[in-house]
C-alpha positions in Angstrom: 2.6 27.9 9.4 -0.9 27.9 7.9 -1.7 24.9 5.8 -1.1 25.1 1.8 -4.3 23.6 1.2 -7.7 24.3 3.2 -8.6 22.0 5.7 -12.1 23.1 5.8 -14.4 22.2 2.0 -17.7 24.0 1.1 -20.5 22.0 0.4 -23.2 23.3 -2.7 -25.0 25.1 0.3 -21.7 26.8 1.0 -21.5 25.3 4.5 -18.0 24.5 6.3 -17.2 20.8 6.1 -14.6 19.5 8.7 -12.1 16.9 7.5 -13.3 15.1 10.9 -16.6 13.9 9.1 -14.7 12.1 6.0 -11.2 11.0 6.9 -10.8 7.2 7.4 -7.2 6.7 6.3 -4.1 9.1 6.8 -0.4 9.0 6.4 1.5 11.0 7.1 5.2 12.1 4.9 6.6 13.1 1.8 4.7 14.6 -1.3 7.5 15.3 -3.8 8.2 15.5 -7.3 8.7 12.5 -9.2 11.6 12.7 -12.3 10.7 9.0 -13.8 13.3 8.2 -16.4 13.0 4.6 -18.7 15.7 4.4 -21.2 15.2 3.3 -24.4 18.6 1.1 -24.4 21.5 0.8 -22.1 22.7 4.1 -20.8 26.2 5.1 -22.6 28.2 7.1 -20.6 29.4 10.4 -22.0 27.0 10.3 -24.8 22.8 10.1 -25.4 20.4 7.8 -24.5 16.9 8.0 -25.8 14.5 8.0 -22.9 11.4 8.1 -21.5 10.8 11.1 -18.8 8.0 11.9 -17.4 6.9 14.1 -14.3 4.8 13.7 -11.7 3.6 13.9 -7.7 5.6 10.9 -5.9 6.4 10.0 -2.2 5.6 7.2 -0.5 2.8 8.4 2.0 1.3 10.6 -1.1 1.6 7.6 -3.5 -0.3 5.2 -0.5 -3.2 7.7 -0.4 -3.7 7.6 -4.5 -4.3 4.1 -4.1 -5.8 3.9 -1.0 -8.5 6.9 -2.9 -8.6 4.7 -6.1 -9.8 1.7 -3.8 -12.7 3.8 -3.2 -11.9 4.6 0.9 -11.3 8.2 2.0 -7.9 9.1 2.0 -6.3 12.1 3.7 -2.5 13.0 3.6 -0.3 15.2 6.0 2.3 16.6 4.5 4.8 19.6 4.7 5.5 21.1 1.0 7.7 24.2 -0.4 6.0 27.4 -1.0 6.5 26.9 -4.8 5.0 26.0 -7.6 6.2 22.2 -7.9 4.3 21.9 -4.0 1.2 23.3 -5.7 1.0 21.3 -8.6 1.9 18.5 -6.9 -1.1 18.9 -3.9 -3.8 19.8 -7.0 -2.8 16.4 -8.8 -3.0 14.3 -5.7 -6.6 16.5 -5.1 -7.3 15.5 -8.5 -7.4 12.0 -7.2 -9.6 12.5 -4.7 -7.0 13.0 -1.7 -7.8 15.5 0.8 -4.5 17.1 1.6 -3.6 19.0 4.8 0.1 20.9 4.2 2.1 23.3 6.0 4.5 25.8 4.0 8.0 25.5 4.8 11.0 28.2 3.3 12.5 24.7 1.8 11.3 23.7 -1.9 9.4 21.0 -2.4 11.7 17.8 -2.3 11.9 15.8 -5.5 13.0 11.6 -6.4 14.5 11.5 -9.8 14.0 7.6 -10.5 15.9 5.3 -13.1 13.7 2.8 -13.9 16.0 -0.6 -15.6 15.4 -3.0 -18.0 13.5 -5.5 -16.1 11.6 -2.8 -13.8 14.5 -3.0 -11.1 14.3 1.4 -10.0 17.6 3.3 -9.0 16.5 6.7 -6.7 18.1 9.9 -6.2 16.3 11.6 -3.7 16.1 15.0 -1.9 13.5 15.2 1.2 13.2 18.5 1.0 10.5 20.6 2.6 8.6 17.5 4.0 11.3 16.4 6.8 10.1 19.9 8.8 7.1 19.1 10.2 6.6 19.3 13.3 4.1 18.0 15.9 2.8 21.8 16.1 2.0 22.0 12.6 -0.7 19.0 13.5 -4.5 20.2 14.0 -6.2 17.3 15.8 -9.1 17.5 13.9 -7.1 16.1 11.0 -7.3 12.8 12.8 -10.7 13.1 14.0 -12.6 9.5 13.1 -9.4 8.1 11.6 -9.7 4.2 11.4 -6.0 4.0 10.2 -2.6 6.1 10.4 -0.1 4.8 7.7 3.3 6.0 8.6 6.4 5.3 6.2 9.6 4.9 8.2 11.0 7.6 5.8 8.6 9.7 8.5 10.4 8.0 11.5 14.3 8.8 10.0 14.3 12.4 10.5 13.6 15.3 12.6 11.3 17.2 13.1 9.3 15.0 11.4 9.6 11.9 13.2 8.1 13.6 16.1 5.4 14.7 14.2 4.8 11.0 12.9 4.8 10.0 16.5 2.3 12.7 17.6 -0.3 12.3 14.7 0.2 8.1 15.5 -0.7 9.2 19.2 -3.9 11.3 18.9 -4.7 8.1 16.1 -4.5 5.5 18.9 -6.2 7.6 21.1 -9.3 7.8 18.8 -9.4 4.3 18.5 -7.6 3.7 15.2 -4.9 1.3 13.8 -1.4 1.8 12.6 0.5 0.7 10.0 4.5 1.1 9.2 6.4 0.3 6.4 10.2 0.3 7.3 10.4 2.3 3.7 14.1 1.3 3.2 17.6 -0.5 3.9 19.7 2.3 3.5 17.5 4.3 5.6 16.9 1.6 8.5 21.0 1.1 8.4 21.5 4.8 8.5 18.8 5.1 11.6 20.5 2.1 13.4 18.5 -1.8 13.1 18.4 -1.9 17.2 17.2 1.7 17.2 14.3 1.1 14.6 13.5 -2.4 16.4 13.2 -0.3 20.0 10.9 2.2 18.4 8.8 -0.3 16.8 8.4 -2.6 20.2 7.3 1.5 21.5 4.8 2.2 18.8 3.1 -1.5 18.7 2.0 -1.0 15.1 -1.0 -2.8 14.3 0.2 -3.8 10.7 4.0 -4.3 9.7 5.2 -4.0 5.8 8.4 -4.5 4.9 10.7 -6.0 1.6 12.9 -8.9 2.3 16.1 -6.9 2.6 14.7 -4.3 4.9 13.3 -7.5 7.3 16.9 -8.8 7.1 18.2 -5.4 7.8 16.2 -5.7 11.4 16.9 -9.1 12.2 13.1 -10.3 11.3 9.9 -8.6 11.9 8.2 -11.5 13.8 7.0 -10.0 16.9 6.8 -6.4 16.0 3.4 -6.2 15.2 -0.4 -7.8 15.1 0.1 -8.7 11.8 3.8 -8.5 10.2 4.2 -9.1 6.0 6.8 -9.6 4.4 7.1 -8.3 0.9 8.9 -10.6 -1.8 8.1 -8.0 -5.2 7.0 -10.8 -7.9 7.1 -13.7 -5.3 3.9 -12.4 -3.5 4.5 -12.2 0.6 4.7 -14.0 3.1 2.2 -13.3 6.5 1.0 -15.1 9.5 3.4 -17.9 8.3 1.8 -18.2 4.9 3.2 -17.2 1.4 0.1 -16.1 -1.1 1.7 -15.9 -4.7 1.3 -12.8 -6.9 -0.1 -13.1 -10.3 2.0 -13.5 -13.3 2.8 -10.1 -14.9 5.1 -8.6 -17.2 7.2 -5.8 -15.0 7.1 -2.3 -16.7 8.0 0.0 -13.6 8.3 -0.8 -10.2 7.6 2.1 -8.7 5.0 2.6 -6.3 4.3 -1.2 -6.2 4.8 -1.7 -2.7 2.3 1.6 -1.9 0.2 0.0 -4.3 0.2 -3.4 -2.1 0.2 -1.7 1.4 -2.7 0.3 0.4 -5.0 -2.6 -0.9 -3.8 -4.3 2.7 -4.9 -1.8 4.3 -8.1 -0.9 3.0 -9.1 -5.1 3.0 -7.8 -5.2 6.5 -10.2 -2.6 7.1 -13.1 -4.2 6.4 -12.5 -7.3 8.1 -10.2 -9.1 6.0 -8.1 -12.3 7.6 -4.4 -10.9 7.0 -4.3 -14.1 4.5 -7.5 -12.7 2.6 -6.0 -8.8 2.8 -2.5 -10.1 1.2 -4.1 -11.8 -1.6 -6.2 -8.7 -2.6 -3.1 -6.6 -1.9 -0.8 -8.5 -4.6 -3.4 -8.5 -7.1 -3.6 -4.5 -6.8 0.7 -4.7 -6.5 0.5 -7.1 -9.6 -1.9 -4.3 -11.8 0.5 -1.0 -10.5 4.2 -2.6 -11.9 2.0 -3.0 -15.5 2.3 0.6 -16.0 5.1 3.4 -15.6 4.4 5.4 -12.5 4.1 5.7 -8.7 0.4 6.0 -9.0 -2.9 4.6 -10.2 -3.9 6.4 -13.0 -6.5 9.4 -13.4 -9.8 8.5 -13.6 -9.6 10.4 -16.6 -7.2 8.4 -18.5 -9.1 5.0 -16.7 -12.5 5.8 -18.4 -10.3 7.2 -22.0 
């Protein structure tokens, strides 16, 4: 199907630009519609509760590119969306942020999270994939990945097909071009669902370069040790813990959780990058983790609202 949003830009001189000249950091999943909801007091059943509810672009490999963009590096997102206007909206707002985004149209709508954020941050999620889960390694142009220095793959990419194929594909032509990839296992239900051995074997296949993953979803494999060049361990306000070392996250209040762990794996990333010891990536990743859960939402906010 032909892409939702042009692969090609014009520059002032109106000349074709090729995302193969700009892209530096990809992932590849979900762009949804986030349903954030913060109630005011404890939710009483069969009657009201005053809320906060806001709406927005989520997903995890859409909410890594925002931050990954606001870090200043080039970010670029492959994504299947519906051909509807919640996919539109949500590919102009991630645009907006200075993510180049490459998606196929699928007959699905556009999936959507509806997320309960609690009183101390902790986030209950409803979700429906949606349109993303049908991509397929077909839908992939290899210029997409043309000069890419690093694939970021959520394991919500690896759950499902056809889009696990897909993720495998783009993480292929990555490798080939000489870049790094990154995995974040994304989930315990999911990872439980897929099968811990299963997930284990593919990893030892795809020899990620960087490993993320929360506490429970490391226990839900049996450790990470092993699976990767550099394996982290996420432990929310506790900081992580990588190479054998904890670093400490500042002291914040929580306001929303959401996105945090994007938020971390982005800054990682982009440190990592640029020749950061995993020790000195991690400690700029849980200051950027520390500054997301300060403010309600997935994502960092416009630079709009940031210069207001």
């Amino acid at each position: 199907m032909a892409p939702a949003a042009n692969p090609c830009r014009e520059d002032r001189d109106g000349a074709r630009l090729t995302a193969a000249i700009l892209v530096a950091v990809l992932s590849i999943g979900d762009l949804v519609l986030d349903i954030t909801i913060v109630p005011e007091r404890r939710i009483q059943p069969d009657d009201d509760t005053p809320a906060s509810i806001t709406l927005g672009g989520g997903g995890q490999s859409a909410n890594f590119c925002a931050w990954v963009a606001s870090l200043g590096e080039e970010a670029t997102l492959v994504t299947r969306i519906g051909d509807d206007d919640a996919g539109r909206q949500a590919v102009a707002e991630l645009e907006a942020q200075s993510v180049r985004v490459f998606a196929t149209l699928g007959a699905d709508p556009t999936g959507a999270i509806a997320i309960l954020v609690g009183p101390d941050g902790d986030r209950t999620m409803l979700t429906q994939r949606g349109a993303s889960v049908g991509l397929r390694p077909e839908d992939l142009q290899p210029e997409w990945f043309e000069g890419a220095k690093l694939l970021h793959v959520p394991a919500y990419s690896l759950f499902h097909e056809p889009l696990a194929s897909a993720a495998q594909a783009a993480a292929g032509m990555v490798r080939r071009g000489g870049g790094n990839l990154a995995i974040d296992l994304s989930s315990v239900a999911g990872l439980i669902e897929y099968g811990p051995a299963r997930m284990r074997s593919l990893l030892q296949s795809l020899k990620p370069d960087l490993l993320f993953a929360t506490s429970p979803e490391a226990e839900a494999l049996g450790g990470i040790d092993g699976l990767a060049r550099s394996a982290v361990t996420k432990l929310g306000p506790g900081g992580c813990l990588v190479g054998g070392r904890r670093v400490n996250a500042p002291a914040v209040e929580v306001v929303d959780a959401t996105g945090a762990g994007d938020a971390f794996a982005a800054a990682f990333c982009a440190s990592f990058l640029h020749g950061a010891s995993p020790v000195e990536a991690a400690e700029s990743a849980v200051a950027v983790a520390a500054d997301a859960v300060s403010r309600v939402g997935a994502r960092p906010p416009s630079r709009a609202t940031a210069s207001s």
